[in-house]
N, C-alpha and C positions, 0 to 999 in steps of 0.2 A: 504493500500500500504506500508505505514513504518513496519509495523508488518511482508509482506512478502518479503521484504528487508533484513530485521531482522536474516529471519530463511536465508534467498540465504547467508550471511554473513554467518552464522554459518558453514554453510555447505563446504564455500569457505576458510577453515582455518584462520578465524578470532576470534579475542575473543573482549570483550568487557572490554574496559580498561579506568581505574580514572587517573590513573599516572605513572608512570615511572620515577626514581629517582636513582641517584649514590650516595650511603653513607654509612657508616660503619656500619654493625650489630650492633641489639643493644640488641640483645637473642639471647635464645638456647647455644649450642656448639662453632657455629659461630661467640660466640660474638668478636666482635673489627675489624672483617674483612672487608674490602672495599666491595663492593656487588652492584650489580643493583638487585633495587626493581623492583617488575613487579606487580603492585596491579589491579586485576581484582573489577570490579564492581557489585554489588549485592549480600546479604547474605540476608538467610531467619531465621536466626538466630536474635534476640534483644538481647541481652547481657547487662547486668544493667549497667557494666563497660566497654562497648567498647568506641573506643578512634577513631576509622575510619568511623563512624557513616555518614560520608561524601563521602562515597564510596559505601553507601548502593541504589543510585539511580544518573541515566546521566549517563557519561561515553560515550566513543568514539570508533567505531567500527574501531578494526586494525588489519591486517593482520599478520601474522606472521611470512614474509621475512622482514617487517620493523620493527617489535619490536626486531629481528635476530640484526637486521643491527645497530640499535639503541643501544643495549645491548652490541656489538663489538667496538661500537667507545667510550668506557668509557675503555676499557681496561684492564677489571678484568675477572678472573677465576669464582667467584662466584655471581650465582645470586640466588635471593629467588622469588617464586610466594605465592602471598600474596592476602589480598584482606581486605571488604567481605570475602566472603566465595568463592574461586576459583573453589572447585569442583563443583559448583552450576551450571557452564556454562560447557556444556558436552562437548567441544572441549580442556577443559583442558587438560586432560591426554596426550592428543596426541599431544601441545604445549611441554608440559613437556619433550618429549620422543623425539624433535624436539632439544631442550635446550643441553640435553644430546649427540646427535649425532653430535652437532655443538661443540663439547669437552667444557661443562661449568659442574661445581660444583653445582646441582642444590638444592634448599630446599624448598619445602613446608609446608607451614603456613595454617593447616584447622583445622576447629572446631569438629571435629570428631563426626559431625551429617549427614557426608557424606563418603560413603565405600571409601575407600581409595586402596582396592583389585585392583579398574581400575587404578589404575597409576604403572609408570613402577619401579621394585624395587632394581632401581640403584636412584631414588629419595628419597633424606633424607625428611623423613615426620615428622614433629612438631606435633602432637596429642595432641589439647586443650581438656580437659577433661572439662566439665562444671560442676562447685558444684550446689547444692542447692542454694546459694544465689546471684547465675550470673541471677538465673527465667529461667533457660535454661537447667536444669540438665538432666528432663526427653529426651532431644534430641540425648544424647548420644547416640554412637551408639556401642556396647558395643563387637560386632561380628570384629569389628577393631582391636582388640590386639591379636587377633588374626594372621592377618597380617603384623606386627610390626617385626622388624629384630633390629638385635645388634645396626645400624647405626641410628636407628631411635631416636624421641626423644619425651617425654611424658610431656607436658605442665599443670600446674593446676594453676589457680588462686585464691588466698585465699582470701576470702573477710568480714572473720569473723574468731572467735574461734571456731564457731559450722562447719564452712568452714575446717578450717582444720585438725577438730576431724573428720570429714567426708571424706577426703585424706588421713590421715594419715591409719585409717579402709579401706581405697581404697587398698592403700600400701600395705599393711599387708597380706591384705586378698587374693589379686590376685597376688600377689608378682613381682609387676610391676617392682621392681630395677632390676629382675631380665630376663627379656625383657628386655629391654634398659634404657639409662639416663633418669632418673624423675627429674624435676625441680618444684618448687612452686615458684610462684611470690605472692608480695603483694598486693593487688587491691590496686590503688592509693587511698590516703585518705581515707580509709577505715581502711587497718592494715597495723600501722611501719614497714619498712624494719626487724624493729631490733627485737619487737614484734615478727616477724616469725623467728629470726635466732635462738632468746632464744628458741623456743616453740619445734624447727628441732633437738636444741642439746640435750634438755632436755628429749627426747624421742628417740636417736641418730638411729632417721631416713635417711636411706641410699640415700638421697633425696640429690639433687642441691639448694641453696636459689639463684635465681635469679633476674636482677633489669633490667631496660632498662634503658640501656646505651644513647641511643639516646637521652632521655627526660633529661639526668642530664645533658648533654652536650649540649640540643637546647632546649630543653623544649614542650611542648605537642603540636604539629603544626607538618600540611602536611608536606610532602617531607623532611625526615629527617630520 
C-alpha cells in the first residue's frame, strides 16, 4: 500500500523532499546569493566525499503548490534544486519548469550520471563530473556536454594529484572552458585549497578554483 501511494504521489506532482532551506550560495557562479534550497531525496550515486549522505534515504512526500508557496514566503529570486541526486525522481524536470514559470532564477545541482536533455534549458545546470577517486567516475555520463549551453556550469572535485592530472586531460582534451564555466573544488581534507590554486596556475588552466562558502561561514551541517 505505501509503495502504491508512493507512485499516486508521483504522478500527482509531488516530489520527495529532505529539506528546504533559505541561505546564501555557497558555489558555482551563484556564489554569495540568498537562495532557497530545495534538496530532493535519494541519489544512486556513493561519492567517497559526499557531504549530504543524509538525504540519501526518508524524506517527505510534497507537492508542488507548497514547496511554490514555501519558496515565495523567503522572498528571493533564486533558488537551486539540489539533492541527492534530483534527477533521480522523474517529476523533477517538470518541478523545475514549474520554478521557472513562477518567474525564479532556477539552478540545478546533478551528478551528471543523469541526462540532463529532460530539463528545460532556461535551467542553469551544475555538471559534477566525477574523477576516478570520488569511486564514481565510470557513472558519468558523458552524452551530457553535449547538452551544456554558455549559462551552464561544469563542477569537478579534486581529491588527489592523480584527480586533477585526470581534469586537467579532461580540460584539454574536450575543451570544456570552452562550453561553459569549469570550476575544480578541493575534496575536503583530502587536497588544500591552496595545493589546487598553485597546481590551476602552474598549468594556467582556464578553470575557476572554487570553495564552499557555506562550510567556512557555518561549517559542515544541514540546512546551511
Amino acid at each position: 500500500m505505501a509503495q502504491t501511494k508512493g507512485r499516486l504521489a508521483e504522478r500527482a506532482e509531488h516530489l520527495k523532499i529532505t529539506e528546504v532551506f533559505y541561505s546564501l550560495q555557497g558555489e558555482a557562479l551563484q556564489v554569495g546569493l540568498p537562495t532557497v534550497f530545495v534538496r530532493l531525496t535519494g541519489c544512486p550515486l556513493r561519492c567517497v566525499y559526499c557531504d549530504t549522505t543524509y538525504s540519501f534515504h526518508g524524506g517527505d512526500w510534497r507537492s508542488f503548490d507548497e514547496l511554490v508557496a514555501e519558496i515565495q514566503s523567503h522572498g528571493t529570486q533564486h533558488v537551486c534544486v539540489t539533492g541527492g541526486e534530483p534527477l533521480a525522481q522523474k517529476n523533477c524536470p517538470e518541478f523545475l519548469s514549474r520554478l521557472l514559470d513562477e518567474g525564479f532564477s532556477v539552478s540545478l545541482e546533478t551528478s551528471g550520471a543523469m541526462d540532463i536533455s529532460v530539463t528545460d534549458e532556461r535551467v542553469i545546470r551544475v555538471l559534477d563530473l566525477k574523477t576516478p577517486d570520488s569511486a564514481e567516475s565510470d557513472k558519468n555520463l558523458w552524452t551530457n556536454l553535449a547538452h551544456l549551453t554558455p549559462q551552464d556550469q561544469i563542477k569537478i572535485v579534486v581529491c588527489s594529484r592523480d584527480d586533477y592530472d585526470w581534469a586537467k586531460q579532461l580540460v584539454q582534451e574536450k575543451a570544456l572552458a570552452d562550453i561553459c564555466t569549469v570550476m575544480f573544488s578541493p575534496s575536503h581534507e583530502q587536497v588544500s585549497p591552496t595545493e589546487l590554486a598553485e597546481w590551476i596556475l602552474e598549468d594556467r588552466l582556464p578553470v575557476r578554483l572554487q570553495m564552499q562558502l557555506h562550510k567556512l561561514l557555518w561549517g559542515n551541517k544541514p540546512g546551511v
